[in-house]
C-alpha positions as CSV (number, residue, x, y, z in Angstrom):
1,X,98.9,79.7,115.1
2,X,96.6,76.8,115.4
3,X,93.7,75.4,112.8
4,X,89.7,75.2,113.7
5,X,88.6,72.4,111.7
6,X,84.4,73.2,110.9
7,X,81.9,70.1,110.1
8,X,79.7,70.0,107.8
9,X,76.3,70.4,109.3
10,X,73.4,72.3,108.6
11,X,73.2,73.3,112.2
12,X,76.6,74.6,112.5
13,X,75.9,78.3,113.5
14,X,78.9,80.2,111.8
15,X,77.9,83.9,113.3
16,X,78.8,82.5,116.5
17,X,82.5,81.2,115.0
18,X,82.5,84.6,113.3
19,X,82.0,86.6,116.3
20,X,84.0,84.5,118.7
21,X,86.8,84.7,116.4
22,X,86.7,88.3,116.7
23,X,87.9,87.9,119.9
24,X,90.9,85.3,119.6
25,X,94.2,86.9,119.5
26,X,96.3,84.3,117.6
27,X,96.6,83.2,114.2
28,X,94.5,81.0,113.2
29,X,93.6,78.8,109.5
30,X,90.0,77.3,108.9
31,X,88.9,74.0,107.1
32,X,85.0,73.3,106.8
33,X,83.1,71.2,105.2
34,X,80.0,71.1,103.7
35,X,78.8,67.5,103.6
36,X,75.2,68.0,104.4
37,X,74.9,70.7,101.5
38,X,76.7,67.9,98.9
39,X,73.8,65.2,99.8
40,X,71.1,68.2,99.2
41,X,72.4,69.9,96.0
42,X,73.4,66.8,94.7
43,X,69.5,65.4,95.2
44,X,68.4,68.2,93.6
45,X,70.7,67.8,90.5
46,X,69.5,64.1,90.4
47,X,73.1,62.8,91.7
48,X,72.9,60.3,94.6
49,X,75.3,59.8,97.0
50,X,77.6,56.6,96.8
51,X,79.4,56.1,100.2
52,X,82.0,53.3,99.8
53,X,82.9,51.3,103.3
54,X,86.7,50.4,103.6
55,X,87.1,46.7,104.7
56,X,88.6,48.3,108.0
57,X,84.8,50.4,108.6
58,X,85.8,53.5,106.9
59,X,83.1,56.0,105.1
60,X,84.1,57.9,102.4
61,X,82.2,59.4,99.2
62,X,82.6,57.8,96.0
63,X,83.6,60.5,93.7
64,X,83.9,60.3,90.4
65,X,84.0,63.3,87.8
66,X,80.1,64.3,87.9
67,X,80.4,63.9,91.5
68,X,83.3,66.0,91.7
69,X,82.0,68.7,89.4
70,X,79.2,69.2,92.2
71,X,81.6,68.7,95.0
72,X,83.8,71.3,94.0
73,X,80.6,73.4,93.0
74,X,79.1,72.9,96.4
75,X,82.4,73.2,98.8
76,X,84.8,75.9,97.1
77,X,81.9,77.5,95.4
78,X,78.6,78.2,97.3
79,X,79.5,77.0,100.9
80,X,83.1,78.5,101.3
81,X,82.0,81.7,99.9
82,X,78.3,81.7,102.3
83,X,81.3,81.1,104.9
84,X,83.8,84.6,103.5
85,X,80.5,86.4,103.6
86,X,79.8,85.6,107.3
87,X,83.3,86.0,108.1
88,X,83.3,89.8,106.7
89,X,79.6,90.7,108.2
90,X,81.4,90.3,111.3
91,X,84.5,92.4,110.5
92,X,87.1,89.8,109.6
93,X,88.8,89.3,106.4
94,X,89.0,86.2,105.0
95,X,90.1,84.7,102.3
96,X,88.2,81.8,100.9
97,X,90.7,78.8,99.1
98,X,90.2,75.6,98.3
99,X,93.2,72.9,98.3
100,X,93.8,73.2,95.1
101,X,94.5,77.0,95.0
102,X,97.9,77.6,94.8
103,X,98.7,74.4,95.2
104,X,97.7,74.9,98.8
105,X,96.6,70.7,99.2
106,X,98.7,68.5,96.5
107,X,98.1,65.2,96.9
108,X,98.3,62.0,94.9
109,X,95.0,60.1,93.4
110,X,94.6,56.7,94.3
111,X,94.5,54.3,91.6
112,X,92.4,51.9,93.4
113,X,89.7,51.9,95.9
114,X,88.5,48.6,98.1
115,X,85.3,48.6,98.9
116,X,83.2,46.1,101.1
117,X,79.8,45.4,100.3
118,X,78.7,42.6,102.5
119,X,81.1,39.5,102.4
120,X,82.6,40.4,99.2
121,X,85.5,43.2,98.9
122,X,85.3,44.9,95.4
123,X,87.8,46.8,93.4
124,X,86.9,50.7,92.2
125,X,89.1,52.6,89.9
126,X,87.4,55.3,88.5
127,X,86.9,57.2,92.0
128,X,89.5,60.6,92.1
129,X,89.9,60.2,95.7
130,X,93.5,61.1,97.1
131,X,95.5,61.6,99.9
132,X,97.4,65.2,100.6
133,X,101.2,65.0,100.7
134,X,102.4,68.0,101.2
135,X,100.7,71.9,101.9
136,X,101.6,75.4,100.3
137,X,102.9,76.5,104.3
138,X,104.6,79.6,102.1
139,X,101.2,80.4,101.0
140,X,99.3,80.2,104.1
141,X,102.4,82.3,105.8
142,X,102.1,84.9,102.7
143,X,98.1,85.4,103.8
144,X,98.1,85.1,107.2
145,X,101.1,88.4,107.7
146,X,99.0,90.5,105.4
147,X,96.2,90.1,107.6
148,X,93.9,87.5,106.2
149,X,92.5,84.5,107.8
150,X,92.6,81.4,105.6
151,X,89.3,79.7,104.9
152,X,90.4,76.1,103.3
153,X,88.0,73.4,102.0
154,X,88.4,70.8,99.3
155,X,89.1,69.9,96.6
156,X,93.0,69.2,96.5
157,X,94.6,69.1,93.1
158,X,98.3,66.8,92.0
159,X,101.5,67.5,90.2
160,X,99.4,66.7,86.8
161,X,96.6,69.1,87.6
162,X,94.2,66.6,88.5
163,X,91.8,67.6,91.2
164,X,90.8,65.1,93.8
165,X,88.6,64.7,96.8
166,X,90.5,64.2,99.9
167,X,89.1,63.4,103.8
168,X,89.5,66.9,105.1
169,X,90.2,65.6,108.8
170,X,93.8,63.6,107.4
171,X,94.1,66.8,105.2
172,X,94.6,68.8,108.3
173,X,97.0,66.5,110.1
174,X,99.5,67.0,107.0
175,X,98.6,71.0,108.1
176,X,99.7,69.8,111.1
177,X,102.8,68.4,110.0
178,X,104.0,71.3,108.0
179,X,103.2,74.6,109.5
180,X,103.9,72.6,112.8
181,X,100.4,73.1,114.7
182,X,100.2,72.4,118.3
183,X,96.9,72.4,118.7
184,X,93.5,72.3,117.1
185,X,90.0,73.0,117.4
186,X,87.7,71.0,116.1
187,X,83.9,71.9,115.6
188,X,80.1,69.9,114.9
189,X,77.2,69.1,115.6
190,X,77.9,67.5,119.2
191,X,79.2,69.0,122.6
192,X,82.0,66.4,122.3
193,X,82.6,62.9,121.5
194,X,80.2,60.9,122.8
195,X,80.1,57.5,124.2
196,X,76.8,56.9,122.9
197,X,76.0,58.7,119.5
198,X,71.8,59.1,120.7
199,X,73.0,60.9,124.1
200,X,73.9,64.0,124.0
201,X,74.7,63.8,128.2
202,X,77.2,61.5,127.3
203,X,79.9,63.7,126.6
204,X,83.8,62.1,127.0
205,X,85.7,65.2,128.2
206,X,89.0,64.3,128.3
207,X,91.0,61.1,126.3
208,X,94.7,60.4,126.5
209,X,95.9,60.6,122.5
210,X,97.9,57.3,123.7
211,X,94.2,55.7,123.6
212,X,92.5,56.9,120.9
213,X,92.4,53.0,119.2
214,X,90.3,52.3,122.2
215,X,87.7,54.9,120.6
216,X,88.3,54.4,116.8
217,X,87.2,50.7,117.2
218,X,83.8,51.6,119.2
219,X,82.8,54.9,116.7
220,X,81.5,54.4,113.3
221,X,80.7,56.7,110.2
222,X,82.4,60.4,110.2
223,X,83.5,59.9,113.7
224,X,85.8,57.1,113.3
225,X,87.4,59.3,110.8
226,X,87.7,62.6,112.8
227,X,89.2,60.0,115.8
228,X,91.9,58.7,112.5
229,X,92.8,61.8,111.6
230,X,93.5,63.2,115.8
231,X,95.3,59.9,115.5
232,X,97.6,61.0,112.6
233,X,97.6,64.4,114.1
234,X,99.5,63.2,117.0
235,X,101.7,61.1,115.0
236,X,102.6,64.7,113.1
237,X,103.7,66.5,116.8
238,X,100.3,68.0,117.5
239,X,99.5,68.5,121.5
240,X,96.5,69.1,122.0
241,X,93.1,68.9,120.1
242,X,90.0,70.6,121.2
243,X,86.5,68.8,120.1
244,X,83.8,71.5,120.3
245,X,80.0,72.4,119.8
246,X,79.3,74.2,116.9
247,X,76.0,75.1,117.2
248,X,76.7,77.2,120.5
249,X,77.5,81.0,121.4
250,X,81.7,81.4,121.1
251,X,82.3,77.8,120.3
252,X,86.3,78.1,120.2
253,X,86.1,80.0,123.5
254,X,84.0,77.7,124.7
255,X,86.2,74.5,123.4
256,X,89.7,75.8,124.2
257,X,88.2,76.2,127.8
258,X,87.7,72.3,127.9
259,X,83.7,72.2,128.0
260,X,83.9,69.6,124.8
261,X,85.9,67.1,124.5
262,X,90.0,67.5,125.1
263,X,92.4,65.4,123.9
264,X,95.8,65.8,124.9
């Protein structure tokens, strides 16, 4: 078994994933997002987007329960189900979840956020952001041998029944951890990392997991967190992650073969 983890993008081409999935002989689970969607929907509805800056460089959404009533609208509703419908147009049968289905994602809220705003680090406490813990393997098992592929996206939900927006990138690593995945494919809008973010030529195609500080400190915005969360992936026995084009013809083919970026 082993995850594809799906961006966000508007330009991620998912009858391509459909129909190159057709072809893959192994088990596999899928995460997606659906950030790009979020910032439009959420325009529409007259709901601007708050990112919040760690004081280490790290993006995240600032969600609090409006937000999260059009996050879980936007990602378990419309988009995850646009995603099933693709998936069965192309003959596979998937099952659409969110995190906090089953208790697939339980996490734990966290009851303060820092945020940096210039020289001046300020408190948030009203933001249900979380971290997973712990994932429903006996669940994803129970699907997967009847012949469903998994189709996972947030939110996650805790012991009180609290949902909560999680980073779906560290949410995968705790996949990682328990259904003991030894490698992953990781899709979006780029052939690979990039050294630099305007240059598409400048693919990396291979990194040593023993270096990925190196690359953490030199990306910025979602990148730095898809590098943190390969990171943690390692840390969690993973061997291999594949980074991989989205927007191309048979995109995991095309990734597992090592024309993205491979880190091993």
């Amino acid at each position: 078994m082993f995850i594809i983890k799906v961006g966000g993008g508007k330009n991620i081409k998912w009858d391509y994933i459909a129909q190159d999935l057709k072809k893959i002989k192994e088990e596999v689970v899928i995460v997606h997002g659906a950030n790009a969607w979020m910032e439009e929907i959420g325009s529409k509805l007259g709901i601007s987007e708050k990112m919040i800056v760690s004081p280490s460089g790290y993006i995240s959404r600032y969600t609090d329960n409006r937000t999260m009533e059009i996050l879980t609208m936007v990602y378990c509703g419309l988009i995850n189900k646009k995603i099933i419908a693709y998936m069965q147009k192309h003959g596979i049968n998937a099952i659409g979840l969110s995190g906090a289905d089953g208790r697939l994602w339980l996490g734990k809220r966290k009851e303060v956020i820092l945020s940096q705003e210039g020289d001046k680090t300020k408190i948030i406490r009203d933001s249900v952001t979380g971290n997973v813990e712990s994932v429903n393997a006996e669940l994803l098992q129970l699907l997967i041998h009847a012949g469903y592929i998994p189709v996972i996206t947030i939110p996650a939900i805790t012991k009180a029944g609290d949902l909560i927006n999680v980073d779906n990138d560290r949410a995968v690593a705790i996949m990682i951890r328990d259904l003991k995945i030894k490698k992953v494919v990781v899709l979006f809008e780029a052939p690979g990392l990039l050294d630099d973010p305007m240059d598409e030529n400048s693919k990396i195609s291979v990194i040593r997991y023993n270096k990925l500080d190196t690359y953490i400190r030199k990306t910025s915005g979602r990148m730095k967190k898809k590098l943190l969360g390969a990171k943690e992936a390692f840390s969690f026995g993973v061997k291999t992650i594949y980074f991989g084009d989205g927007r191309i013809p048979l995109p995991i083919s095309s990734a597992l073969k090592g024309k993205g970026t491979v880190i091993y």
